[in-house]
DOFISE-593168 format. One record per residue (C-alpha): x, y, z; residue number from 1. Coordinates in Angstrom, 1 decimal. Layout:
! residues N
+--------+--------+--------+-----+
:   east :  north :     up :  nr :
+--------+--------+--------+-----+
:      X :      Y :      Z : NUM :
...
+--------+--------+--------+-----+
This chain:
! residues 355
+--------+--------+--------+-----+
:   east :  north :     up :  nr :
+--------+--------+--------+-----+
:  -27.5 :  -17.5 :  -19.8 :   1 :
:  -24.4 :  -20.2 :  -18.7 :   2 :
:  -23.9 :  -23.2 :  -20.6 :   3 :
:  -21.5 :  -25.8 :  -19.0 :   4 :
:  -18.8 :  -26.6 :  -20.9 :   5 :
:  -16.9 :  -29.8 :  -18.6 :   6 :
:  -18.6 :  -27.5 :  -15.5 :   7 :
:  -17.0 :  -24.2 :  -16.7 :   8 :
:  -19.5 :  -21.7 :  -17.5 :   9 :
:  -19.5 :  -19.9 :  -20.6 :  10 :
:  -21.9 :  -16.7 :  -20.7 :  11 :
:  -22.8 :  -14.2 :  -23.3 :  12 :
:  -23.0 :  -10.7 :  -24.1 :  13 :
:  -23.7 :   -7.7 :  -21.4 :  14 :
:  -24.1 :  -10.9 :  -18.5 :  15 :
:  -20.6 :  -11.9 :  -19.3 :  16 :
:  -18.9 :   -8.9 :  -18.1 :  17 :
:  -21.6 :   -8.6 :  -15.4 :  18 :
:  -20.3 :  -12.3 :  -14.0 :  19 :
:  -16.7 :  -11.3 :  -14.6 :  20 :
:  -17.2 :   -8.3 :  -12.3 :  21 :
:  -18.9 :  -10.9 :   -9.8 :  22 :
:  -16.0 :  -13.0 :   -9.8 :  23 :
:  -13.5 :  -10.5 :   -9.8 :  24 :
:  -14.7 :   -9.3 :   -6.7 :  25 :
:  -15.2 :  -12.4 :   -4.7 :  26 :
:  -11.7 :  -13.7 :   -5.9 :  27 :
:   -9.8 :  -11.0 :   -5.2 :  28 :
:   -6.6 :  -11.9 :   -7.4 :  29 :
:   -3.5 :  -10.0 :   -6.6 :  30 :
:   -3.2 :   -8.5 :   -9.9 :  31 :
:   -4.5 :   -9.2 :  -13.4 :  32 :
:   -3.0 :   -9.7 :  -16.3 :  33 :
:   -4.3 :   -9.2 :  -19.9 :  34 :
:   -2.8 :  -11.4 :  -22.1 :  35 :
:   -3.4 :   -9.5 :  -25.6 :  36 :
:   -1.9 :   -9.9 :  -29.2 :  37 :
:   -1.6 :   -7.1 :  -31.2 :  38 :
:   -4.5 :   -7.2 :  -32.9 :  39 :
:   -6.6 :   -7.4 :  -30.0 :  40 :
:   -4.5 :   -4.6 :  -28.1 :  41 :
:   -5.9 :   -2.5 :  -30.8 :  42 :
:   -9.2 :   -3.3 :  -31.5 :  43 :
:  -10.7 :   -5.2 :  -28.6 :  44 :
:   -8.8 :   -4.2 :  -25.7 :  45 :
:  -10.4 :   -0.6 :  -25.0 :  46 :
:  -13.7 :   -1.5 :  -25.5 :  47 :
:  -12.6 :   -4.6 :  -23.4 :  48 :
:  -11.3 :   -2.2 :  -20.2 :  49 :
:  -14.2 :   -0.3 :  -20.1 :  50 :
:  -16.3 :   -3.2 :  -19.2 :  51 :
:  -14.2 :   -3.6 :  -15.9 :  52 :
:  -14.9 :   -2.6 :  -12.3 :  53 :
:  -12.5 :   -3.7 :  -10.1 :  54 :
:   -9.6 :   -1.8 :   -7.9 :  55 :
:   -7.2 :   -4.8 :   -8.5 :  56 :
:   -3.6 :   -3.5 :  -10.7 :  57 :
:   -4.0 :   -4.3 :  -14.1 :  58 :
:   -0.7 :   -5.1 :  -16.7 :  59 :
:   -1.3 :   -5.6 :  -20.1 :  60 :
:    1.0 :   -8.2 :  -22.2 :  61 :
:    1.0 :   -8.3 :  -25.4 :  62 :
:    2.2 :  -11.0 :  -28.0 :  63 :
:    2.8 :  -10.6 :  -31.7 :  64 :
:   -0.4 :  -12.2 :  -33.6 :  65 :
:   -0.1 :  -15.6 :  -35.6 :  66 :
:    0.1 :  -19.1 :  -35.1 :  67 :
:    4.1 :  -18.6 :  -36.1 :  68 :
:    4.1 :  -16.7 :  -33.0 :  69 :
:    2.3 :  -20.3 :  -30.6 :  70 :
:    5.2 :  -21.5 :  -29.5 :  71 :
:    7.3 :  -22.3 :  -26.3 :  72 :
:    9.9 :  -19.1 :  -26.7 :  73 :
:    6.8 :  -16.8 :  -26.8 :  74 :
:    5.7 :  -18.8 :  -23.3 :  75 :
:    9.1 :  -17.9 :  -22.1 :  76 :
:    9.2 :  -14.5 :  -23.0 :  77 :
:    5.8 :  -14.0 :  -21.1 :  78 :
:    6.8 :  -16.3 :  -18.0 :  79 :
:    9.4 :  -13.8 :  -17.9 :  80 :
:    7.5 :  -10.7 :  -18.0 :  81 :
:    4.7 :  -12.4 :  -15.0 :  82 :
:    8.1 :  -12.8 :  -12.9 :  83 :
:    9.4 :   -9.2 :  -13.7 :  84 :
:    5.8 :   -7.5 :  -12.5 :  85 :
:    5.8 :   -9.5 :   -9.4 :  86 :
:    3.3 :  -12.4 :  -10.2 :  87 :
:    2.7 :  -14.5 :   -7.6 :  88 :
:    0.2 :  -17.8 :   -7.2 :  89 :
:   -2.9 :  -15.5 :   -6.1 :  90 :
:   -2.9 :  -13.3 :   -9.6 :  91 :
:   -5.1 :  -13.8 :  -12.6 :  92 :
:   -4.4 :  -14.2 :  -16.8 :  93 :
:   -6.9 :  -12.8 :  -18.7 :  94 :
:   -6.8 :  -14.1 :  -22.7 :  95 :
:   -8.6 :  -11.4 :  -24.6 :  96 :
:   -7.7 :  -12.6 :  -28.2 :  97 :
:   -8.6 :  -15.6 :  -30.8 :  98 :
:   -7.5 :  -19.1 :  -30.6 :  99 :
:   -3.8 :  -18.8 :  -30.5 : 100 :
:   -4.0 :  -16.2 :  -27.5 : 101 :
:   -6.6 :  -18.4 :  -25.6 : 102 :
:   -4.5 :  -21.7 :  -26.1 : 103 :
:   -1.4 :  -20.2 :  -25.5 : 104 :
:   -2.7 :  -18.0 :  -22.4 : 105 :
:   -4.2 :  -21.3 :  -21.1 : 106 :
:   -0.9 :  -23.2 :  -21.0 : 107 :
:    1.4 :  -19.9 :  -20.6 : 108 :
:   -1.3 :  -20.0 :  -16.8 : 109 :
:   -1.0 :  -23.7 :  -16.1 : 110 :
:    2.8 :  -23.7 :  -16.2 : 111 :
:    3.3 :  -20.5 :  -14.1 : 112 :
:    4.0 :  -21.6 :  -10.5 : 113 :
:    2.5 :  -24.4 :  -11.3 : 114 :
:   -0.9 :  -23.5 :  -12.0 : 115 :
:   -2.7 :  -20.0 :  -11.6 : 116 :
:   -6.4 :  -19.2 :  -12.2 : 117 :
:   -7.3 :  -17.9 :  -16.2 : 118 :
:  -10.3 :  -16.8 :  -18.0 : 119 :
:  -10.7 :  -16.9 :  -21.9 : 120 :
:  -12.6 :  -14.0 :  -23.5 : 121 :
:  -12.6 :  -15.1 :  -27.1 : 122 :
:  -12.4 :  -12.4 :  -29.9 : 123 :
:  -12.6 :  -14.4 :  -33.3 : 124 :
:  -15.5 :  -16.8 :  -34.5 : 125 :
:  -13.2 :  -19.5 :  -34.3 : 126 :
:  -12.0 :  -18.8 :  -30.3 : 127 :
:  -15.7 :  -18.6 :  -29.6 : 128 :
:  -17.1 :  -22.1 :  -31.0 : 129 :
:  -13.9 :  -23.9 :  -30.5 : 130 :
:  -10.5 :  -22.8 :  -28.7 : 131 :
:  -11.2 :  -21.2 :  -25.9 : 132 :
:  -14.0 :  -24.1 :  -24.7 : 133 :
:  -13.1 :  -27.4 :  -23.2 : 134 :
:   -9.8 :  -26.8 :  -21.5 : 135 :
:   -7.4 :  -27.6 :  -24.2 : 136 :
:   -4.2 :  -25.3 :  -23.7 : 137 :
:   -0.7 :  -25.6 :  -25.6 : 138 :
:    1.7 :  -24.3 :  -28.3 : 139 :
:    3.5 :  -25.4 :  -31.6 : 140 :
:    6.5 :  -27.3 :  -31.7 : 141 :
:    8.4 :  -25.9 :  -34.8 : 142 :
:    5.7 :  -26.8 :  -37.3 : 143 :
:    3.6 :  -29.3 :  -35.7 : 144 :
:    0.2 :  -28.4 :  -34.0 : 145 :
:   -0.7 :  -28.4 :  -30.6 : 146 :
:    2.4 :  -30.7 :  -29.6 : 147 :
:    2.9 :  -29.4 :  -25.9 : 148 :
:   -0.3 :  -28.4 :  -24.0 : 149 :
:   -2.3 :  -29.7 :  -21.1 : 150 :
:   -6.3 :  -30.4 :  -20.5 : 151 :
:   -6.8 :  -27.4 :  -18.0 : 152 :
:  -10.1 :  -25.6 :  -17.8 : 153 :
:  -10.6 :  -21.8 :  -17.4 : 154 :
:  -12.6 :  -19.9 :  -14.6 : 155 :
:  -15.2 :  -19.4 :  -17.3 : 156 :
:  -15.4 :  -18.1 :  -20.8 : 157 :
:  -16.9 :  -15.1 :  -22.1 : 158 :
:  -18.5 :  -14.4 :  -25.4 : 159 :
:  -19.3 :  -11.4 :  -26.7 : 160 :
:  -20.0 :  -11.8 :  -30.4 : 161 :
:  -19.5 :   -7.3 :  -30.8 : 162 :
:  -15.6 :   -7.9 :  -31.1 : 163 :
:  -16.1 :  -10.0 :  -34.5 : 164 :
:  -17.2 :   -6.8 :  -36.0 : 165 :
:  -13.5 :   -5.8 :  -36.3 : 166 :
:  -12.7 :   -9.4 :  -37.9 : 167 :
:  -11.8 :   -9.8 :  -41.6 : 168 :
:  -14.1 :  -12.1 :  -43.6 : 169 :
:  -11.3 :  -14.8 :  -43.7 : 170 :
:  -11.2 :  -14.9 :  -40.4 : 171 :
:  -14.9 :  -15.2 :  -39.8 : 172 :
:  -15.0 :  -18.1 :  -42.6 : 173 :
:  -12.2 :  -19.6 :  -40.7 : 174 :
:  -14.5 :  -20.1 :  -37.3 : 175 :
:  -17.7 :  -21.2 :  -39.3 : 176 :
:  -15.4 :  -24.4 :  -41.1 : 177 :
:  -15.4 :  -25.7 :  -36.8 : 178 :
:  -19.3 :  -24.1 :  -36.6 : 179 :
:  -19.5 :  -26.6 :  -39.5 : 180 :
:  -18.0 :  -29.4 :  -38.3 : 181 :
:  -20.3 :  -29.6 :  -35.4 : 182 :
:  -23.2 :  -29.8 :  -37.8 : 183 :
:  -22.0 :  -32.7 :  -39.6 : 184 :
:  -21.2 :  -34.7 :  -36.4 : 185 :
:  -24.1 :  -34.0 :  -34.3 : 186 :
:  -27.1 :  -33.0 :  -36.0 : 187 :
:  -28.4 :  -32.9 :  -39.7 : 188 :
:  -31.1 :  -30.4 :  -38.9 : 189 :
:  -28.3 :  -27.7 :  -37.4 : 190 :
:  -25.5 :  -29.0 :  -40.6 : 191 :
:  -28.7 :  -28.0 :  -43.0 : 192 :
:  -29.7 :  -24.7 :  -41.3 : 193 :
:  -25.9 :  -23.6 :  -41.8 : 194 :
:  -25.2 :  -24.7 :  -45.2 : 195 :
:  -28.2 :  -22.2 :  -46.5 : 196 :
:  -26.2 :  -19.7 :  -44.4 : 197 :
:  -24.6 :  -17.7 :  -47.3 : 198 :
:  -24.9 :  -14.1 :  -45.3 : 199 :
:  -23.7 :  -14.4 :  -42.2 : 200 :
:  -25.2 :  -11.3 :  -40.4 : 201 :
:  -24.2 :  -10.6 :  -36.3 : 202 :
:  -27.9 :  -11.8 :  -35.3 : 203 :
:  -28.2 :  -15.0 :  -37.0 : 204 :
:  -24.8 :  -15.8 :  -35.6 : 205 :
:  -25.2 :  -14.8 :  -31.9 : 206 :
:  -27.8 :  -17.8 :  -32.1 : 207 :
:  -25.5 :  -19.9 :  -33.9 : 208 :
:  -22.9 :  -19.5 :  -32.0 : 209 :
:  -24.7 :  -20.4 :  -28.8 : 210 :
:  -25.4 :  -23.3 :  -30.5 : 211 :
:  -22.5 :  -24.2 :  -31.3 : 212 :
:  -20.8 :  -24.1 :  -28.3 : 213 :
:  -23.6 :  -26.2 :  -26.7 : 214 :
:  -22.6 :  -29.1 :  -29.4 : 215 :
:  -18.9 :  -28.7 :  -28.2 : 216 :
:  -19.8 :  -28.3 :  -24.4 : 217 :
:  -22.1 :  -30.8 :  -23.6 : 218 :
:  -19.2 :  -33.4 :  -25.8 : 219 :
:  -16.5 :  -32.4 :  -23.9 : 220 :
:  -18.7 :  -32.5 :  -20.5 : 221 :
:  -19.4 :  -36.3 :  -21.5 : 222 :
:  -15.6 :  -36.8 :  -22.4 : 223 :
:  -13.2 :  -34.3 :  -20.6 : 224 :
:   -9.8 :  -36.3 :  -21.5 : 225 :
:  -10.6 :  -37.2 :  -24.6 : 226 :
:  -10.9 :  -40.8 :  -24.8 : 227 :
:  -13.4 :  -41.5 :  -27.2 : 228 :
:  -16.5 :  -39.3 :  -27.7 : 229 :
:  -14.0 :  -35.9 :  -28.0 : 230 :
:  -12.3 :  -37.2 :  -30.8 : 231 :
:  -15.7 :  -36.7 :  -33.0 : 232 :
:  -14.7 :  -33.1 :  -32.7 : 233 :
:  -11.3 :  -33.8 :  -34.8 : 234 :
:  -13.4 :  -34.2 :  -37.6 : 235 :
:  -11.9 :  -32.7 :  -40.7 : 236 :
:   -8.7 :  -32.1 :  -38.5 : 237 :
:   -6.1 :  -35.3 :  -39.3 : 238 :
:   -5.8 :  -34.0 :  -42.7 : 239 :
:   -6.9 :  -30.5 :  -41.4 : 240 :
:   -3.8 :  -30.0 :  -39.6 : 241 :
:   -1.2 :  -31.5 :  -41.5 : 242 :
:   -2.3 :  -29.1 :  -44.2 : 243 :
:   -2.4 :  -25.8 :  -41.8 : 244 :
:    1.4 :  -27.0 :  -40.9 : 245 :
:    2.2 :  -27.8 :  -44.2 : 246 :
:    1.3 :  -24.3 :  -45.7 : 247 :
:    2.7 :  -22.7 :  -42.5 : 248 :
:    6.0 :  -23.6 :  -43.3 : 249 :
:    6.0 :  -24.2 :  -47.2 : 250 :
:    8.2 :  -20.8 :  -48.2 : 251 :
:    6.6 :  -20.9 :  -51.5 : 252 :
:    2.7 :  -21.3 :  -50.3 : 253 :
:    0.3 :  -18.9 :  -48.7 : 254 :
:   -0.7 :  -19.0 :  -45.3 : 255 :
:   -3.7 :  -21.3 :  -44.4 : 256 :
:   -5.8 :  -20.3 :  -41.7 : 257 :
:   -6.9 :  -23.2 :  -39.4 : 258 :
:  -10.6 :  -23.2 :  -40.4 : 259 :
:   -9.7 :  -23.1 :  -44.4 : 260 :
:   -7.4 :  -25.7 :  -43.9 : 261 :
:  -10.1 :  -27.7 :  -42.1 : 262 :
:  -12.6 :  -27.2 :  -44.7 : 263 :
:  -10.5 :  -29.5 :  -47.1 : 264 :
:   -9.8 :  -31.6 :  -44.7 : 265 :
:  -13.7 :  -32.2 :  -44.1 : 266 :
:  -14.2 :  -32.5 :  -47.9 : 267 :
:  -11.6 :  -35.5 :  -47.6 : 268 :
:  -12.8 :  -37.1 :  -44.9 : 269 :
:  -16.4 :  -37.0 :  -46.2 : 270 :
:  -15.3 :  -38.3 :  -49.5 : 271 :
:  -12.7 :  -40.9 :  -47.3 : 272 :
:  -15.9 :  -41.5 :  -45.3 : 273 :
:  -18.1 :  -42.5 :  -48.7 : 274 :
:  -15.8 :  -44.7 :  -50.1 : 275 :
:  -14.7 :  -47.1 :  -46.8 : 276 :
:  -17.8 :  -45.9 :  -44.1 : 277 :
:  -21.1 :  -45.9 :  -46.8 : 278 :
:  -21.4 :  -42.4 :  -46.0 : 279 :
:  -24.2 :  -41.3 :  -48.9 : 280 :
:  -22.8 :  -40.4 :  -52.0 : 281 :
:  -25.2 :  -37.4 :  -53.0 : 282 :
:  -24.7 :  -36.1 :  -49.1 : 283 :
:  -20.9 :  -35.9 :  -49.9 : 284 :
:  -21.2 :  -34.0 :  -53.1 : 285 :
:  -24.4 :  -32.0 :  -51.7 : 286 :
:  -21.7 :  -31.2 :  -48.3 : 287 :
:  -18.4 :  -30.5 :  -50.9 : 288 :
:  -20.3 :  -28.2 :  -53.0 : 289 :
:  -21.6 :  -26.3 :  -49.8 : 290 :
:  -17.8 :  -26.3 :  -48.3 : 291 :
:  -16.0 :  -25.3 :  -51.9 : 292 :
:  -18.6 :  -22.6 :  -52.1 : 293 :
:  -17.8 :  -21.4 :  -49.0 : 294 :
:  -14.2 :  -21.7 :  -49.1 : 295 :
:  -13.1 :  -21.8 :  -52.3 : 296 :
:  -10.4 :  -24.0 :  -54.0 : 297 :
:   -6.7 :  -24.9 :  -53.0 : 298 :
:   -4.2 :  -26.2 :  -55.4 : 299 :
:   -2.1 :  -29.7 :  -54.6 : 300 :
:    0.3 :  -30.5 :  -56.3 : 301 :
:    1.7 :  -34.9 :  -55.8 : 302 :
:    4.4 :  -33.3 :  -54.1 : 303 :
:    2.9 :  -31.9 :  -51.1 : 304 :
:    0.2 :  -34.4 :  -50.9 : 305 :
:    3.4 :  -37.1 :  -49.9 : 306 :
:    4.4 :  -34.5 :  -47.9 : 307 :
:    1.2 :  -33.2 :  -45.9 : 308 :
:    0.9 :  -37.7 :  -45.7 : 309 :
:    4.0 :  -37.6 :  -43.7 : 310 :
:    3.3 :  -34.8 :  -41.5 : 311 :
:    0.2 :  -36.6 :  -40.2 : 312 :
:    2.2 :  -38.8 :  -38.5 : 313 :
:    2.8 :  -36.2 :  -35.8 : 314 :
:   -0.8 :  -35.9 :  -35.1 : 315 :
:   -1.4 :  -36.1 :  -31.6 : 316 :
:   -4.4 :  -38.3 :  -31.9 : 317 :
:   -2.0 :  -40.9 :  -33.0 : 318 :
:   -1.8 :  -44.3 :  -31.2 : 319 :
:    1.0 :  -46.9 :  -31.5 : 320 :
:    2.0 :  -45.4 :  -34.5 : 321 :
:   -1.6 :  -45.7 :  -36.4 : 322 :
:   -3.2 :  -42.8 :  -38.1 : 323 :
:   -6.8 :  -42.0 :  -36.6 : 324 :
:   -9.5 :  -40.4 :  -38.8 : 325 :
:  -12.7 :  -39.4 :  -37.5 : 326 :
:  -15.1 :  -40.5 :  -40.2 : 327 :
:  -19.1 :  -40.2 :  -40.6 : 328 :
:  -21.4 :  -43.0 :  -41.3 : 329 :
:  -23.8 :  -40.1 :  -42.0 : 330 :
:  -24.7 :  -36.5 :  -40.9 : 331 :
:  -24.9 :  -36.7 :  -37.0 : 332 :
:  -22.8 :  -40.5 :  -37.0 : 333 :
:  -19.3 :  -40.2 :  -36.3 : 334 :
:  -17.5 :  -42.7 :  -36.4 : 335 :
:  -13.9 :  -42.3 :  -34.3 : 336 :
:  -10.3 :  -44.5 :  -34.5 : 337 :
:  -10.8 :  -45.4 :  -38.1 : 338 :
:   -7.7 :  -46.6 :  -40.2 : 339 :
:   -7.7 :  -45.2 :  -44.0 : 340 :
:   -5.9 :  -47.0 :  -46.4 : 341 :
:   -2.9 :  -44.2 :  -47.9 : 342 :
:   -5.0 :  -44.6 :  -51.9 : 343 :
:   -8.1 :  -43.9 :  -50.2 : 344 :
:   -6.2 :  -40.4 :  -49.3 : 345 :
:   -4.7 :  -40.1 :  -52.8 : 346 :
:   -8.1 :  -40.7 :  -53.8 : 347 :
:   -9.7 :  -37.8 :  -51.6 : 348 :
:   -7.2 :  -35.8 :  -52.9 : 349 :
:   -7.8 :  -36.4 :  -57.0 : 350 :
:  -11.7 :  -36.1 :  -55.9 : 351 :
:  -11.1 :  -33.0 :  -54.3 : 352 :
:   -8.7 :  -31.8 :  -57.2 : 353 :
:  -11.5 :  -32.5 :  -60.0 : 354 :
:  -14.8 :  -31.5 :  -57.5 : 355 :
+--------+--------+--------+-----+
């Protein structure tokens, strides 16, 4: 089964490699390259190989793993390494790897020679539902997300939900905070269905993921460059982010991943969303308890909360220096370009301190 996502089709399981072979053989590429981070070199990338059928040269790259690592010196280093192995505008990228490898690999294709041919074959929960659909591609600039990039779709996408047997549970709890946030701005039947998911098991989610990527597809086929329907998908993010950079950099923090980060950042912009938008009170606690449950809490001290306040002034979804939150008027009614008072943060943040 394809699903369009912006007219890129995304297939699933055993008919993904059978469509890759299909296209491999009517596009014949001048070489292929594998764009792999370590992780996925060792886990994915066998299994991967053996799914291939083509004659075309293959070369392998492979990046270190880690949002430290999205960033324009890594793009270098593999612009460097396409030129060394004789690249040329007829070859083909290949990103077998989670949401730093597909958004990277996207951009690291778009720039070569200005512009050659990629597919994304996402390998984490959170590459599958989100990342690797839609076309977004870009790096880091120092510790601010997503600051260089370009809207440039794949060839297709392939999802094969066997790779996320090798993922750690973070990192599966990390893709359902975006599987998530499609609930809550699309549908309250799909948001309730996933908040009584407290085992995820490889069936269920094959299903959910398909879903999922239908919510994200069919928004980004209505709004391709983002000018006002995409943004629903930031949900959770304006905060989101600046707390993902925030604990990136902090030498005395731990790590966020992106979806963790993005479940506080929902729980804020939910609460944000009840106090300025009449989002229902006893759907915010009902939606924080189901997130903190999930996820867990984080620790903020007044300190970084005036600090993750001033990072989300980099936020690319900025305009004429304005913050823009995505907010809900309920389950399923987003709400985007919405000014939020800086108490009404402070607020989110005590409520999400004391929740």
């Amino acid at each position: 089964m394809a699903n369009m996502a912006s007219g890129i089709p995304v297939y699933y399981r055993e008919n993904a490699y059978e469509k890759l072979n299909t296209y491999l053989a009517e596009n014949k590429a001048s070489k292929i390259f594998i764009l792999v981070d370590s992780n996925t070199h060792n886990f994915c990338l066998t299994p991967f190989l053996t799914k291939l059928t083509t004659e075309i040269p293959l070369e392998v790259i492979e990046m270190e793993a880690g949002e430290s690592n999205k960033n324009l010196e890594t793009c270098s280093q593999i612009w460097n390494v396409l030129s060394e192995l004789g690249a040329d505008r007829k070859s083909l990228i290949l990103n077998l790897g989670g949401g730093v490898v597909t958004d990277l690999g996207g951009f690291v294709a778009s720039c070569f020679k200005r512009g050659i041919p990629y597919i994304n074959i996402p390998t984490t929960l959170l590459g599958m539902v989100d990342a690797s659909v839609g076309g977004k591609t870009g790096v880091d600039l120092g510790n601010l997300k997503n600051q260089i990039g370009v809207i440039n779709n794949s060839q297709m996408v392939l999802v094969d939900s066997v790779f996320l047997k090798s993922l750690p549970a973070n990192e599966m709890r990390s893709g359902l905070a975006e599987i998530l946030k499609h609930g809550l701005i699309q549908d309250e039947k799909y948001w309730n269905k996933l908040s009584a998911l407290s085992t995820l098991n490889l069936e269920d989610l094959d299903e959910i993921i398909e879903e999922s990527v239908n919510i994200k597809a069919e928004i980004v086929s209505r709004d391709p460059e983002e000018k006002n329907l995409r943004k629903t998908l930031n949900y959770g993010h304006t905060l989101g982010h600046a707390i993902e950079s925030y604990f990136l950099t902090h030498p005395s923090k731990s790590k966020l991943l992106h979806g963790e980060a993005v479940a506080i950042g929902m729980i804020l912009a939910t609460f944000i969303s009840s106090e300025l938008k009449e989002f229902p009170r006893k759907k915010m606690q009902q939606i924080t308890q189901t997130i903190l449950d999930m996820y867990g809490k984080v620790e903020f001290e007044v300190q970084d909360v005036k600090e993750i306040m001033d990072l989300m002034k980099y936020d690319k979804k900025n305009e004429f220096g304005k913050i823009n939150f995505v907010l809900l008027k309920d389950i399923g009614k987003p709400l985007i370009d919405c000014l939020v008072p800086n108490e009404v943060i402070h607020k989110a943040f005590d409520f999400y301190g004391k929740a």
